[in-house]
Structure formats: structure tokens, C-alpha cells
C-alpha positions in Angstrom: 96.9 182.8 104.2 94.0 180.5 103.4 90.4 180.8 104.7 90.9 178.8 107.5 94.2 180.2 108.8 92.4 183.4 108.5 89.0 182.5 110.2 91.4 180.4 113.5 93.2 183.8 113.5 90.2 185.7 114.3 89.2 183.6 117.0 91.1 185.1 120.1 89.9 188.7 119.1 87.1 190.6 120.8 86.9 193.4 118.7 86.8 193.4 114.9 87.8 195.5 111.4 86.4 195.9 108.4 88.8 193.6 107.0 87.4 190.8 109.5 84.2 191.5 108.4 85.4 191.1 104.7 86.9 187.7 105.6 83.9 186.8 108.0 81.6 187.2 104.6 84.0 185.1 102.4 83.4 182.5 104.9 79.3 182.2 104.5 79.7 182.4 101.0 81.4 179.6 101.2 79.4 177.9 102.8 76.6 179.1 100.9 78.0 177.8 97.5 79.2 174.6 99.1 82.4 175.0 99.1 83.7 174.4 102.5 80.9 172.6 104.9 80.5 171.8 108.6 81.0 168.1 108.3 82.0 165.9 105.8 82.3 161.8 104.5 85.6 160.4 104.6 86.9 157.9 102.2 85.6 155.2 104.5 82.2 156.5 104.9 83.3 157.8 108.1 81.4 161.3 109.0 84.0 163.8 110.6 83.3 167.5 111.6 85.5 170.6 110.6 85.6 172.1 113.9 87.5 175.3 112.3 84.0 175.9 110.4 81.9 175.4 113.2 84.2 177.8 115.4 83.7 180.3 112.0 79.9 180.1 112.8 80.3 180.7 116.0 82.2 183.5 115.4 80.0 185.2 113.5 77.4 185.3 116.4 79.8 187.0 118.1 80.7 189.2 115.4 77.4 190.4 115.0 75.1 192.9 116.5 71.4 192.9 117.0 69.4 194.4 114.4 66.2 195.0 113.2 65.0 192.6 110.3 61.6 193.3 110.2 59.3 193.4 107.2 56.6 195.4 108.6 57.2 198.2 111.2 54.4 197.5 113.3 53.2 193.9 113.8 55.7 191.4 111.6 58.8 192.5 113.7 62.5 190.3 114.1 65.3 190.6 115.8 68.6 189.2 115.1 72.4 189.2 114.3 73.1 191.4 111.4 75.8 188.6 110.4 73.1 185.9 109.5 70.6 187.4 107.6 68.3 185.4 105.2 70.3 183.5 102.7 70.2 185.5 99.4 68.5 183.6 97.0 67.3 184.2 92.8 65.5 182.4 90.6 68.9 181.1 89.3 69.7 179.0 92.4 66.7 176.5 91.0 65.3 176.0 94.7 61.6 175.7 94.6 59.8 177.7 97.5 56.5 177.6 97.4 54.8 180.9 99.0 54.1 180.7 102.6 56.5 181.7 105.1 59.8 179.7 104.9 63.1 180.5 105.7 66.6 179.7 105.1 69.4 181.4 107.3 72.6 183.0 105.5 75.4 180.4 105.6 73.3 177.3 104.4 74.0 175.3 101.7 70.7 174.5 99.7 71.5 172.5 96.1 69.7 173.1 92.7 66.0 171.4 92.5 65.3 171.5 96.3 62.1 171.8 97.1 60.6 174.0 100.3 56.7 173.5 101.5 55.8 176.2 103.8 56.7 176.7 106.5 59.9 175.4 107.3 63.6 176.3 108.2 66.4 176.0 107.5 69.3 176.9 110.1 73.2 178.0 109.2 75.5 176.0 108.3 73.4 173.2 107.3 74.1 171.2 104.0 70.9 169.9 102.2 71.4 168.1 98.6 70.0 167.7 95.4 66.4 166.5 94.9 65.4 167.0 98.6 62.1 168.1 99.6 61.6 169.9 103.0 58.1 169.3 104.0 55.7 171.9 105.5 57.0 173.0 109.9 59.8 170.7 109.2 63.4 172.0 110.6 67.2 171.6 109.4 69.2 172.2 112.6 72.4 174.3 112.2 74.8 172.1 110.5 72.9 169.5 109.7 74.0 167.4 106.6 70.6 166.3 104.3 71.7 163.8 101.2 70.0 163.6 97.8 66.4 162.8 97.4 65.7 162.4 101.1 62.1 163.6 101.9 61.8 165.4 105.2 58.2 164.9 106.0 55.8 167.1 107.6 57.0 168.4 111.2 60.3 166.2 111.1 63.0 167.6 113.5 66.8 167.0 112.1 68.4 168.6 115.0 71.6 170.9 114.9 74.6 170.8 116.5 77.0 174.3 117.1 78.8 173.5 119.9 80.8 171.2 120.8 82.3 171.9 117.7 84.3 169.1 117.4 80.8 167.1 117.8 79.6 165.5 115.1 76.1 167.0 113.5 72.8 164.8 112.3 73.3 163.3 109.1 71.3 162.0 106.6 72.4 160.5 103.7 71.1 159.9 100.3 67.3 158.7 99.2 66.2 158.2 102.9 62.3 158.6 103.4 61.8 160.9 107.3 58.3 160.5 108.0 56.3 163.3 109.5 56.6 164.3 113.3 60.1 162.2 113.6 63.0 163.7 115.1 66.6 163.1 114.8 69.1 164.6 117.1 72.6 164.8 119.1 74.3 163.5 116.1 72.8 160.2 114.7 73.9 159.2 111.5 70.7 157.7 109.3 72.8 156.3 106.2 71.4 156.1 103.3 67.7 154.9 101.7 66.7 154.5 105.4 62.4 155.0 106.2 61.8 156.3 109.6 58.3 156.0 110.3 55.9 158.3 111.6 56.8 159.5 115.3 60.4 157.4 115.3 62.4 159.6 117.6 66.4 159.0 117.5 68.9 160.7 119.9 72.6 159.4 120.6 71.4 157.8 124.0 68.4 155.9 122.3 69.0 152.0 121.7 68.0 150.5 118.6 66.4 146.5 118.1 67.5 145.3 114.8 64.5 142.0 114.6 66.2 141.5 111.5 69.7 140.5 112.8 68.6 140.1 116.0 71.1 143.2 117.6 70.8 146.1 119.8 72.3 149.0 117.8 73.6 151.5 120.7 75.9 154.7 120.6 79.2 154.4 122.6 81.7 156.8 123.6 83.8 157.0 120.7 80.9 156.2 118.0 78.2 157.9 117.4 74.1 155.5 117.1 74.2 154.8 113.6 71.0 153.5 111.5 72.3 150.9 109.0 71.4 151.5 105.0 68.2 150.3 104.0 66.8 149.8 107.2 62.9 150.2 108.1 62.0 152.1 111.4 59.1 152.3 113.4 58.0 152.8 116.8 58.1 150.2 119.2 58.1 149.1 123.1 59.9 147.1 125.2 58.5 146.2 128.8 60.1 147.5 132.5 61.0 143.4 133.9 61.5 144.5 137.7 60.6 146.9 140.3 57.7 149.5 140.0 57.7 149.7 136.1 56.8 145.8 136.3 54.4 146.2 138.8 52.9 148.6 137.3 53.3 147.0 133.5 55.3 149.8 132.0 57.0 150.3 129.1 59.5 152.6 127.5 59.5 153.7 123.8 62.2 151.5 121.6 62.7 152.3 118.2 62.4 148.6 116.0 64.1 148.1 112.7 61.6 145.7 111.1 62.4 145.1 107.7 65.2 146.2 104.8 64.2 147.8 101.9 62.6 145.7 99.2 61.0 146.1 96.0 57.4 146.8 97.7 59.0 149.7 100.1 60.8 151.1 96.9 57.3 151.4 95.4 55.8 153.0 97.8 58.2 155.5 98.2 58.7 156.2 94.3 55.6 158.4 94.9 57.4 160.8 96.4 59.2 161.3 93.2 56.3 162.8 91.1 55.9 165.9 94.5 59.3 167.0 92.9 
């Protein structure tokens, strides 16, 4: 019986052996080396979760007990599952964490030559690639899927997604640039070499205005908001055209591709390459 088998099996049970615990600990190693992983590409770029390891998460929440994780009896207390402790972690793993209070949960996936300004987290079951830097309060939301040589900026929000487990979780792919204070949620897919801007906030409900192509970029039931490769986002506004919002010249926040990627952006963002 395979890992999988073996986690679906578990599912229906409400109390649980030392053997489930066994299994239950082969599974977040797994995830921890990368082996398995919450969501995954498809040979047609199409991002697809694996329910059966979200519903192994899950499990593990339910597995677990409360315990105390604290460092210091007194004032520097926590409180949590005894299933998701911090992810174990040696100087041979090659992640850089520099000192100041950041954390990675047990059942993350964190590649060789990372890089970790403090403080920020990183939740379970999230997948973050080689080359990325995690700037200082920024979060990875449980199974969240960060690409190579992204840069999370300072206090960037990729949000996580558990449950529905057949829901997709946010994606970013490959040499994308987050600016600081962005956030990301409910599943957007940012492919890759994208720039957010400072402040852009994306959720599956938020339309997008291409001026480049001259489209409306919108989620639908089926399909997940998706930012196209290489585009530039920044925050914009769009105007309230009847009723008390036009009366009252309102407007609401719209998110504005203005540009592709060109030789100048790629310049500006090479900088980031000498932080790493």
C-alpha cells in the first residue's frame, strides 16, 4: 500500500495507533523533502491540487494534541499541535536564516539557497523554490506554491488555502518580483517573471485591466484569475458611473497591468540578485 492509499485509509478514523502516527510522519517528511506536494503543474501549465495531500494535512490537525512548545517557561510561551512542530532544519539544508525570529512549520518544503529575513513564516504544506528570498513580516500561507528566484517583499501576504481541498492554492511561479505590502489570495495564479507593485492586492473575485491588450482579466467558475507572464501590476482606480458612488465621485480599487517586461524592468530587478 502506497502513501496515499495509506493516508485516504486513515481518513474515516477518530482514534489513532502508533503505526498511524508512523505513517502520519512519513507523510510530512515527504513533504518536507519535496517529494509529494499540495499542488502541482501539469504538462499544460495547468495548476491542479492533490486533494489526498491536503486531506493528509488536515489530518494531522486532527491527529494531534495541544502541547506546550514554549522556549521560555515564563514569558515566550506557544501553544500548538504536537503534529506540526517547527520544521527540522541543519546547516546542510543550505537555507539562509538570518537571526531574528522566523519560522517555518513542519511539513514545508523550503529548497537549497532560500533566503529568510526576519521575521517571516512559513506555513505547512507550502512549496517555496530555489533562489527565493522571503522578506522581513512577509507570510507563505499553507500550501502555497513559491517558484525560483521570486522575491517576496517586505510584508507581502501569499495567502493559504487547506480547505476546500480540492481548491486550488496561490501560486507563484518562477523569477516574479512581489512588492512589499501586496497580498495574494483565494488561489490566484501569478505566472511567471510577473512584478506586483507596492500595495497590488489580488483575490479570485478581483478584476484585472490589461491597458496593454486592452482586456478585463476576471476569474470564472471553473478557472481560477490568472496574471499573465511578464506582466507589470500596479494599483489603480476605476470610477462608480451611476447612483450614489457617482454622485458622490467614488471609486473602487482596480488592479492595472501597465506594461510587460522589458529590458529596463529586468534591470531594475537584477538588483535583487546581489541580496542573495
Amino acid at each position: 500500500m502506497n502513501l496515499q492509499e495509506q493516508i485516504e485509509q486513515m481518513l474515516t478514523k477518530t482514534e489513532f495507533t502508533a503505526d498511524d502516527r508512523k505513517v502520519f510522519e512519513e507523510f510530512k517528511t515527504a513533504l518536507r523533502t519535496g517529494e509529494i506536494r499540495s499542488a502541482e503543474k501539469d504538462a499544460d501549465g495547468n495548476w491542479k491540487a492533490n486533494a489526498w495531500v491536503k486531506q493528509g494535512i488536515l489530518l494531522g490537525f486532527r491527529m494531534g494534541k495541544m502541547i506546550e512548545m514554549s522556549k521560555d517557561a515564563e514569558t515566550f510561551r506557544f501553544f500548538d499541535k504536537e503534529t506540526y512542530p517547527l520544521r527540522p532544519m541543519t546547516l546542510e539544508d543550505k537555507v539562509r536564516i538570518v537571526p531574528g525570529g522566523s519560522t517555518i512549520r513542519d511539513g514545508s518544503f523550503v529548497a537549497p539557497n532560500v533566503v529568510l529575513m526576519p521575521p517571516c513564516y512559513i506555513n505547512v504544506g507550502a512549496y517555496v523554490d530555489e533562489g527565493t528570498m522571503i522578506d522581513s513580516h512577509a507570510l507563505v500561507g499553507s500550501c502555497a506554491q513559491i517558484g525560483k528566484r521570486v522575491h517576496i517583499s517586505a510584508a507581502a501576504q501569499i495567502g493559504g488555502v487547506l480547505e476546500p481541498v480540492n481548491a486550488n492554492p496561490v501560486v507563484i511561479e518562477d523569477d516574479c518580483l512581489i512588492g512589499g505590502n501586496t497580498g495574494v489570495y483565494e488561489g490566484v495564479i501569478v505566472r511567471e517573471k510577473v512584478v506586483l507593485a507596492s500595495g497590488v492586492i489580488l483575490t479570485r473575485s478581483t478584476p484585472v485591466f490589461d491597458l496593454v491588450k486592452g482586456e478585463i482579466l476576471k476569474s470564472t467558475p471553473e478557472k481560477t484569475l490568472e496574471i499573465p507572464a511578464g506582466a507589470v501590476v500596479v494599483q489603480g482606480s476605476r470610477q462608480i458611473t451611476s447612483g450614489f458612488g457617482k454622485e458622490n465621485g467614488l471609486s473602487l480599487y482596480a488592479p492595472v497591468i501597465v506594461k510587460y517586461r522589458d529590458e529596463k524592468t529586468d534591470a531594475s530587478t537584477k538588483l535583487e540578485d546581489y541580496l542573495r
